[in-house]
C-alpha positions in Angstrom: -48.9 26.6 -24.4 -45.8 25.3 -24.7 -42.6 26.6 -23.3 -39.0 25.4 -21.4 -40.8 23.9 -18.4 -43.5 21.9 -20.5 -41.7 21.2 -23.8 -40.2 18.0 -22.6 -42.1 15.2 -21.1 -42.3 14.6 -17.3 -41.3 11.2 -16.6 -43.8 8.9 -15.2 -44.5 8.7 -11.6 -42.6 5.2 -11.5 -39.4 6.8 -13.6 -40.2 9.4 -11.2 -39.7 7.1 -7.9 -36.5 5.3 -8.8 -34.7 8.4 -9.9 -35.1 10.2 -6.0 -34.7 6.5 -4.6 -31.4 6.6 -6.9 -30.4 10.2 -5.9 -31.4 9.9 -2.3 -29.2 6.3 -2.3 -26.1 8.8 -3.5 -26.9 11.4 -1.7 -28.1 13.2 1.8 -28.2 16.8 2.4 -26.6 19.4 4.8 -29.7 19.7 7.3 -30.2 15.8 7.5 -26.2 15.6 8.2 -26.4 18.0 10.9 -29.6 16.5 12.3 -27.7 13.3 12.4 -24.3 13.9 13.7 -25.9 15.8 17.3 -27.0 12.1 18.0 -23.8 10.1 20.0 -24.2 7.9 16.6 -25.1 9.2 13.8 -24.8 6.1 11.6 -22.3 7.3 9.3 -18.6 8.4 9.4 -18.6 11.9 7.9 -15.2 12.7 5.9 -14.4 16.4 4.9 -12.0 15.2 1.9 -9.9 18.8 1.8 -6.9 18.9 2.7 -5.4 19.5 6.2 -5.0 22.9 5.7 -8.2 23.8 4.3 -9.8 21.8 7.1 -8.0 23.6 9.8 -9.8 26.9 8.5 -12.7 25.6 9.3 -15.0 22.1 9.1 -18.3 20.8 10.0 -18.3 19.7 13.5 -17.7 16.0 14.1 -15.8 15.5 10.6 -13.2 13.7 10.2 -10.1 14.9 8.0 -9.0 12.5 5.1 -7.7 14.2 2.0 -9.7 12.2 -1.0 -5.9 11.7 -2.4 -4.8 9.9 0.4 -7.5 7.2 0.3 -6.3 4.0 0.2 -7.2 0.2 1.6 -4.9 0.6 4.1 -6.5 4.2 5.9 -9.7 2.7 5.4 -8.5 -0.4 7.3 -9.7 1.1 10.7 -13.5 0.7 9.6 -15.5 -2.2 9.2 -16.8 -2.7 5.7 -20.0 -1.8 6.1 -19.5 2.2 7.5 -20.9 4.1 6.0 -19.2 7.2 4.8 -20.4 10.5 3.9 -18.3 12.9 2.0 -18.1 16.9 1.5 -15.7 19.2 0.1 -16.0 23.0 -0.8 -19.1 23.4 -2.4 -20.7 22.9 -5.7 -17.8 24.3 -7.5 -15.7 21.6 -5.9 -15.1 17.9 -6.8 -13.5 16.7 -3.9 -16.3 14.7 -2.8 -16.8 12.9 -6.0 -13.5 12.2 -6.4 -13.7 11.1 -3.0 -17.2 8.8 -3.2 -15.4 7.3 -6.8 -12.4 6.3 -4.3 -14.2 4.9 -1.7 -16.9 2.7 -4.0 -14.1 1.2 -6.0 -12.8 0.2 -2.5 -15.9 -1.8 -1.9 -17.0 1.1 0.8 -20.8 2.4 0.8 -20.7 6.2 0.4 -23.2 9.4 0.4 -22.3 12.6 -0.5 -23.3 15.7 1.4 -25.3 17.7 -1.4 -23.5 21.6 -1.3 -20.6 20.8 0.6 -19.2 23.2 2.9 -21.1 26.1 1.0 -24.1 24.7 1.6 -23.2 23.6 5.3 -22.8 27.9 5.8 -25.9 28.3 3.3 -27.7 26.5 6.0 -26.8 28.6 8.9 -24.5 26.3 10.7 -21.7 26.9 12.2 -17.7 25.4 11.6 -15.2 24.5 13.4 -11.7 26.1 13.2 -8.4 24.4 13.9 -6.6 21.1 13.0 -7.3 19.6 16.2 -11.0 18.0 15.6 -10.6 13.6 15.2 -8.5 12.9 12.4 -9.7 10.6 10.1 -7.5 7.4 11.7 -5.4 7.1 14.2 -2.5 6.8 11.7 -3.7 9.9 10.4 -0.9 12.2 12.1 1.8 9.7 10.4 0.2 10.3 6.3 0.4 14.2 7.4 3.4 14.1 8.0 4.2 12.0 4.7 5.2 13.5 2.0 
């Protein structure tokens, strides 16, 4: 019997693999993030792409704050070429982090995004941090807030 689940086709086991190799290449999720940043290095730099005042009301622990706007060749200058960067905004009903993971791969930077964003970060159980005073995304950061 056909119906919605079975009309269409799965793909083949090897259409199968490279589409979760492609997905996972583009994407981690909110567990694995957390999992990863209560090591001393977790491999990536993780960027809530918000801006400041959003991120002041509350961020995943260990973020960095760097408005997906205000990405540039010059505020990604502080990192080597090769970091790593993982991105998250609001949620699903956000696109922040896209916006944010188009910025950084047309500046030659590898990026991830973090799959449910904040929404899933609560979804998950874990916990935020409140306040403006978590690491800014670059040392320089203080100067572009204060930019207009």
């Amino acid at each position: 019997m056909t119906n919605a689940v079975t009309e269409i086709l799965a793909a083949t086991p090897a259409e199968a693999e490279a589409h979760f190799a492609r997905r996972l290449s583009l994407e981690t999720d909110c567990a694995d993030v957390h999992a990863a940043m209560a090591a001393d290095d977790p491999g990536f730099v993780l960027l809530d792409v918000r801006g400041p005042g959003a991120f002041a009301r509350g961020h995943v622990p260990g973020a960095r704050n760097l408005p997906h706007r205000e990405m540039d060749v010059a505020r990604m200058a502080g990192w080597p070429k090769d970091t790593l960067f993982v991105v998250y905004c609001a949620g699903p009903h956000c696109n922040g982090a896209d916006r944010a993971g188009l910025r950084l791969a047309r500046l030659g930077r590898p990026v991830k995004l973090m799959v449910g964003g904040l929404a899933g970060w609560l979804d998950e159980g874990f916990q935020l941090v409140r306040g403006p005073e978590t690491e800014t995304a670059h040392p320089a950061a203080a100067e572009w807030a204060a930019q207009p």
